[in-house]
Residue, then its C-alpha position, 0 to 999 in steps of 0.5 A: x500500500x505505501x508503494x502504492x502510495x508513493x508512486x501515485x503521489x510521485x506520478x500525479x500528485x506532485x506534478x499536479x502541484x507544480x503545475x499549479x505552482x506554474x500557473x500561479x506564477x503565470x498570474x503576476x503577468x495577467x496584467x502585462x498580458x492584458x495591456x500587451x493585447x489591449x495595446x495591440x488591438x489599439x495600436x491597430x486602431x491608431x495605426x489604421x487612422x494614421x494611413x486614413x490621415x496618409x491616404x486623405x493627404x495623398x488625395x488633397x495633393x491629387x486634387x491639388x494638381x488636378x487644380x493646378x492642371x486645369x488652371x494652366x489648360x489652354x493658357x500661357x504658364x507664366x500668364x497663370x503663374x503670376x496670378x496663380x494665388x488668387x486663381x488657387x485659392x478661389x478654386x481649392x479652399x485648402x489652400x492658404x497662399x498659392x505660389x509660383x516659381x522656377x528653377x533659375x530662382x524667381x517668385x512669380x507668385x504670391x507678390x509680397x504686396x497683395x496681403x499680409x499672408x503673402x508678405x508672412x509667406x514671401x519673408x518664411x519662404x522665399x530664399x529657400x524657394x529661390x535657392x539661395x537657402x538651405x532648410x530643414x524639411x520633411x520629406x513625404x517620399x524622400x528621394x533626395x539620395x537617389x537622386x542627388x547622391x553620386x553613384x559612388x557615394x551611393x553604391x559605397x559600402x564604407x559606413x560614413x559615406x552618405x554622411x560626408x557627401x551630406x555635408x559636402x552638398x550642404x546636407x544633413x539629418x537631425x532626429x527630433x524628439x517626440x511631443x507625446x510619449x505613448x504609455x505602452x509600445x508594441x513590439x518592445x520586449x518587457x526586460x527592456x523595462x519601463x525606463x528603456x521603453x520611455x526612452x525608445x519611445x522619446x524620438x520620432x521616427x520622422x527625420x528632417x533633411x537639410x537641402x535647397x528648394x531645388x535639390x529636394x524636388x529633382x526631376x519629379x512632377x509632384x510632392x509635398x514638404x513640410x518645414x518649421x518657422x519659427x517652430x510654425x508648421x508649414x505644409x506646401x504641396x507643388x507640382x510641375x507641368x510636363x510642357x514647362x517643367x521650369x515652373x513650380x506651381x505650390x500651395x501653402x496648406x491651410x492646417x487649421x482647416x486641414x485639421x477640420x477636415x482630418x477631425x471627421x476621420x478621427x470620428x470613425x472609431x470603431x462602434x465596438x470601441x467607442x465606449x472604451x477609447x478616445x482617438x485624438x489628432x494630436x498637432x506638432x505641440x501635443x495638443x488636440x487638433x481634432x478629438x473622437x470624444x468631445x468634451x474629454x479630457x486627458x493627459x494629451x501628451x502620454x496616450x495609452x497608444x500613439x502613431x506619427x503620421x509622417x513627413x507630410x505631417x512631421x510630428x503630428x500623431x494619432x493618440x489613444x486614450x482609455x476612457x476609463x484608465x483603472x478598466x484594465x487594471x479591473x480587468x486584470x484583476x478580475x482574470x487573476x481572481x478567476x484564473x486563481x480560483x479556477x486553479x485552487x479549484x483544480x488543485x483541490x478537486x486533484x487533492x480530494x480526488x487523489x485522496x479518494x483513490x488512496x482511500x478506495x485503493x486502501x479500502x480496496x486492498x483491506x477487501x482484498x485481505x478481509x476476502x483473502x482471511x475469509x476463504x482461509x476461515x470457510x476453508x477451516x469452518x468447512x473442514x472442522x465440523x467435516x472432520x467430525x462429521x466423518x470421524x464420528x460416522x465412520x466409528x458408528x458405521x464400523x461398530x466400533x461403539x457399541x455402548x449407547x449412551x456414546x452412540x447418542x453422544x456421537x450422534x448427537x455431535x454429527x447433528x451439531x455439526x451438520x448444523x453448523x456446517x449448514x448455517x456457514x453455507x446457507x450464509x455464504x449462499x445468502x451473502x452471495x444473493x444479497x451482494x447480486x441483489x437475488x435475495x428474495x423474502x416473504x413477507x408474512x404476518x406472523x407472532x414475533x414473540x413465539x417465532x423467537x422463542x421457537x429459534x432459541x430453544x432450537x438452539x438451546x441444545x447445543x448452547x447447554x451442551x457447551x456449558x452454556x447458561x441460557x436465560x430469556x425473558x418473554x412477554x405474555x402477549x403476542x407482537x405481530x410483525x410482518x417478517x420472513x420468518x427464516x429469514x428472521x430465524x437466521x437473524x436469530x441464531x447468527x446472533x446466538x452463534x456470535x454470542x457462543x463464539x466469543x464467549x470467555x470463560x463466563x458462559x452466560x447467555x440472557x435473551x430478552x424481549x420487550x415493546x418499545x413505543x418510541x420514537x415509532x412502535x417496535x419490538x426488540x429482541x436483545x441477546x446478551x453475553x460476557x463474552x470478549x467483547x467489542x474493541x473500542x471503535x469497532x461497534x460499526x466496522x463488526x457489520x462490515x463484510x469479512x470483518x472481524x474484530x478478533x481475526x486471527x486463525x490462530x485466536x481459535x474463534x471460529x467465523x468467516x465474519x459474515x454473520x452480523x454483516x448478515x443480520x443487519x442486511x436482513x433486519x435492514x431489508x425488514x425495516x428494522x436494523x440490528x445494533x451493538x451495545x457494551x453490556x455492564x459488567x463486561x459483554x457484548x448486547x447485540x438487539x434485533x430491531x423490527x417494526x410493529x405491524x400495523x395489524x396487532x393481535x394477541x392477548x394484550x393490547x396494541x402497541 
C-alpha cells in the first residue's frame, strides 16, 4: 500500500502541484498580458487612422494638381503663374497662399504686396524657394539620395559615406524628439523595462533633411514638404507641368482647416470601441487638433497608444486614450481572481480526488485481505465440523461403539455439526444473493414473540451442551410483525452463534424481549453475553463484510465474519436494523430491531 502510495503521489500528485505552482506564477503577468493585447488591438486602431490621415493627404495633393492642371489648360504658364494665388485659392479652399516659381530662382507668385499672408509667406519662404537657402524639411517620399547622391557615394559600402557627401552638398539629418510619449509600445520586449521603453519611445521616427528648394524636388512632377518657422508648421504641396517643367506651381496648406477636415476621420472609431477609447489628432505641440470624444479630457501628451503620421505631417500623431484608465487594471484583476480560483479549484478537486483513490485503493486492498482471511476461515469452518462429521460416522458405521449412551453422544455431535456446517453455507449462499441483489423474502404476518422463542430453544441444545447458561425473558402477549420468518430465524441464531463464539470463560447467555413505543412502535429482541467483547471503535466496522474484530486463525474463534454483516442486511431489508451495545459488567448486547405491524393481535393490547 505505501508503494502504492508513493508512486501515485510521485506520478500525479506532485506534478499536479507544480503545475499549479506554474500557473500561479503565470498570474503576476495577467496584467502585462492584458495591456500587451489591449495595446495591440489599439495600436491597430491608431495605426489604421494614421494611413486614413496618409491616404486623405495623398488625395488633397491629387486634387491639388488636378487644380493646378486645369488652371494652366489652354493658357500661357507664366500668364497663370503670376496670378496663380488668387486663381488657387478661389478654386481649392485648402489652400492658404498659392505660389509660383522656377528653377533659375524667381517668385512669380504670391507678390509680397497683395496681403499680409503673402508678405508672412514671401519673408518664411522665399530664399529657400529661390535657392539661395538651405532648410530643414520633411520629406513625404524622400528621394533626395537617389537622386542627388553620386553613384559612388551611393553604391559605397564604407559606413560614413552618405554622411560626408551630406555635408559636402550642404546636407544633413537631425532626429527630433517626440511631443507625446505613448504609455505602452508594441513590439518592445518587457526586460527592456519601463525606463528603456520611455526612452525608445522619446524620438520620432520622422527625420528632417537639410537641402535647397531645388535639390529636394529633382526631376519629379509632384510632392509635398513640410518645414518649421519659427517652430510654425508649414505644409506646401507643388507640382510641375510636363510642357514647362521650369515652373513650380505650390500651395501653402491651410492646417487649421486641414485639421477640420482630418477631425471627421478621427470620428470613425470603431462602434465596438467607442465606449472604451478616445482617438485624438494630436498637432506638432501635443495638443488636440481634432478629438473622437468631445468634451474629454486627458493627459494629451502620454496616450495609452500613439502613431506619427509622417513627413507630410512631421510630428503630428494619432493618440489613444482609455476612457476609463483603472478598466484594465479591473480587468486584470478580475482574470487573476478567476484564473486563481479556477486553479485552487483544480488543485483541490486533484487533492480530494487523489485522496479518494488512496482511500478506495486502501479500502480496496483491506477487501482484498478481509476476502483473502475469509476463504482461509470457510476453508477451516468447512473442514472442522467435516472432520467430525466423518470421524464420528465412520466409528458408528464400523461398530466400533457399541455402548449407547456414546452412540447418542456421537450422534448427537454429527447433528451439531451438520448444523453448523449448514448455517456457514446457507450464509455464504445468502451473502452471495444479497451482494447480486437475488435475495428474495416473504413477507408474512406472523407472532414475533413465539417465532423467537421457537429459534432459541432450537438452539438451546447445543448452547447447554457447551456449558452454556441460557436465560430469556418473554412477554405474555403476542407482537405481530410482518417478517420472513427464516429469514428472521437466521437473524436469530447468527446472533446466538456470535454470542457462543466469543464467549470467555463466563458462559452466560440472557435473551430478552420487550415493546418499545418510541420514537415509532417496535419490538426488540436483545441477546446478551460476557463474552470478549467489542474493541473500542469497532461497534460499526463488526457489520462490515469479512470483518472481524478478533481475526486471527490462530485466536481459535471460529467465523468467516459474515454473520452480523448478515443480520443487519436482513433486519435492514425488514425495516428494522440490528445494533451493538457494551453490556455492564463486561459483554457484548447485540438487539434485533423490527417494526410493529400495523395489524396487532394477541392477548394484550396494541402497541
Amino acid at each position: 500500500m505505501k508503494k502504492v502510495a508513493l508512486v501515485f503521489v510521485l506520478a500525479v500528485f506532485v506534478p499536479s502541484l507544480v503545475l499549479a505552482w506554474l500557473a500561479v506564477r503565470s498570474l503576476r503577468d495577467q496584467q502585462f498580458l492584458l495591456e500587451r493585447q489591449q495595446s495591440l488591438l489599439y495600436q491597430g486602431v491608431a495605426d489604421g487612422l494614421a494611413r486614413d490621415v496618409l491616404a486623405a493627404l495623398a488625395e488633397d495633393q491629387r486634387v491639388f494638381a488636378e487644380t493646378a492642371s486645369t488652371l494652366l489648360r489652354d493658357r500661357d504658364p507664366f500668364e497663370v503663374a503670376r496670378t496663380f494665388d488668387d486663381q488657387l485659392r478661389r478654386q481649392w479652399p485648402l489652400a492658404q497662399v498659392g505660389f509660383a516659381v522656377t528653377l533659375t530662382g524667381e517668385i512669380l507668385s504670391p507678390s509680397p504686396a497683395a496681403r499680409p499672408e503673402a508678405r508672412l509667406f514671401c519673408d518664411d519662404n522665399g530664399r529657400f524657394l529661390t535657392n539661395r537657402e538651405s532648410v530643414e524639411v520633411y520629406l513625404n517620399n524622400p528621394k533626395l539620395l537617389a537622386n542627388a547622391m553620386p553613384a559612388q557615394a551611393a553604391t559605397t559600402t564604407a559606413p560614413d559615406a552618405g554622411v560626408d557627401f551630406l555635408r559636402r552638398y550642404g546636407l544633413s539629418k537631425a532626429k527630433a524628439t517626440r511631443n507625446v510619449i505613448p504609455q505602452q509600445v508594441a513590439g518592445v520586449p518587457q526586460k527592456l523595462g519601463a525606463a528603456a521603453i520611455d526612452s525608445e519611445q522619446q524620438f520620432s521616427k520622422v527625420e528632417a533633411s537639410e537641402a535647397e528648394f531645388r535639390q529636394l524636388i529633382g526631376q519629379d512632377t509632384d510632392g509635398a514638404l513640410a518645414r518649421f518657422v519659427d517652430n510654425k508648421l508649414s505644409v506646401l504641396f507643388w507640382w510641375r507641368a510636363a510642357r514647362q517643367p521650369q515652373l513650380i506651381l505650390g500651395a501653402q496648406l491651410d492646417l487649421p482647416r486641414l485639421a477640420r477636415e482630418l477631425g471627421v476621420l478621427v470620428q470613425q472609431v470603431a462602434p465596438e470601441l467607442r465606449g472604451e477609447i478616445c482617438a485624438a489628432l494630436l498637432d506638432d505641440t501635443g495638443k488636440p487638433a481634432a478629438v473622437s470624444h468631445p468634451g474629454v479630457r486627458a493627459n494629451w501628451k502620454r496616450p495609452f497608444v500613439a502613431t506619427e503620421i509622417g513627413e507630410t505631417l512631421p510630428h503630428w500623431e494619432i493618440g489613444v486614450y482609455l476612457l476609463d484608465p483603472a478598466r484594465l487594471t479591473r480587468s486584470a484583476e478580475t482574470v487573476k481572481l478567476t484564473l486563481g480560483l479556477l486553479i485552487a479549484v483544480l488543485v483541490l478537486a486533484i487533492g480530494v480526488g487523489s485522496w479518494l483513490i488512496v482511500a478506495d485503493l486502501n479500502r480496496q486492498l483491506k477487501l482484498a485481505r478481509q476476502k483473502t482471511d475469509f476463504v482461509s476461515n470457510v476453508s477451516h469452518e468447512l473442514k472442522t465440523p467435516l472432520t467430525s462429521i466423518r470421524m464420528f460416522s465412520e466409528l458408528l458405521a464400523e461398530d466400533r461403539v457399541t455402548e449407547p449412551g456414546k452412540q447418542r453422544s456421537y450422534l448427537g455431535i454429527i447433528t451439531a455439526e451438520t448444523a453448523r456446517l449448514t448455517r456457514l453455507i446457507n450464509n455464504v449462499l445468502d451473502f452471495a444473493r444479497i451482494e447480486r441483489g437475488e435475495k428474495q423474502y416473504e413477507f408474512r404476518q406472523c407472532d414475533f414473540v413465539g417465532l423467537a422463542r421457537e429459534t432459541v430453544e432450537t438452539y438451546r441444545p447445543q448452547l447447554e451442551a457447551g456449558g452454556f447458561r441460557l436465560a430469556c425473558e418473554w412477554p405474555a402477549s403476542r407482537q405481530v410483525v410482518k417478517a420472513d420468518r427464516d429469514a428472521v430465524a437466521q437473524v436469530i441464531v447468527n446472533l446466538l452463534s456470535n454470542a457462543e463464539k466469543y464467549s470467555d470463560r463466563r458462559r452466560d447467555i440472557e435473551v430478552r424481549l420487550e415493546l418499545k413505543t418510541s420514537p415509532l412502535p417496535c419490538v426488540e429482541l436483545t441477546i446478551s453475553d460476557r463474552g470478549l467483547g467489542v474493541p473500542r471503535d469497532c461497534g460499526e466496522r463488526i457489520f462490515e463484510q469479512f470483518y472481524r474484530a478478533h481475526d486471527s486463525l490462530s485466536s481459535g474463534i471460529q467465523g468467516s465474519g459474515l454473520g452480523l454483516t448478515l443480520a443487519r442486511q436482513i433486519a435492514l431489508a425488514h425495516g428494522g436494523d440490528v445494533v451493538y451495545a457494551p453490556r455492564e459488567g463486561g459483554g457484548s448486547c447485540f438487539t434485533l430491531r423490527l417494526p410493529q405491524s400495523p395489524e396487532q393481535t394477541g392477548n394484550g393490547p396494541g402497541i
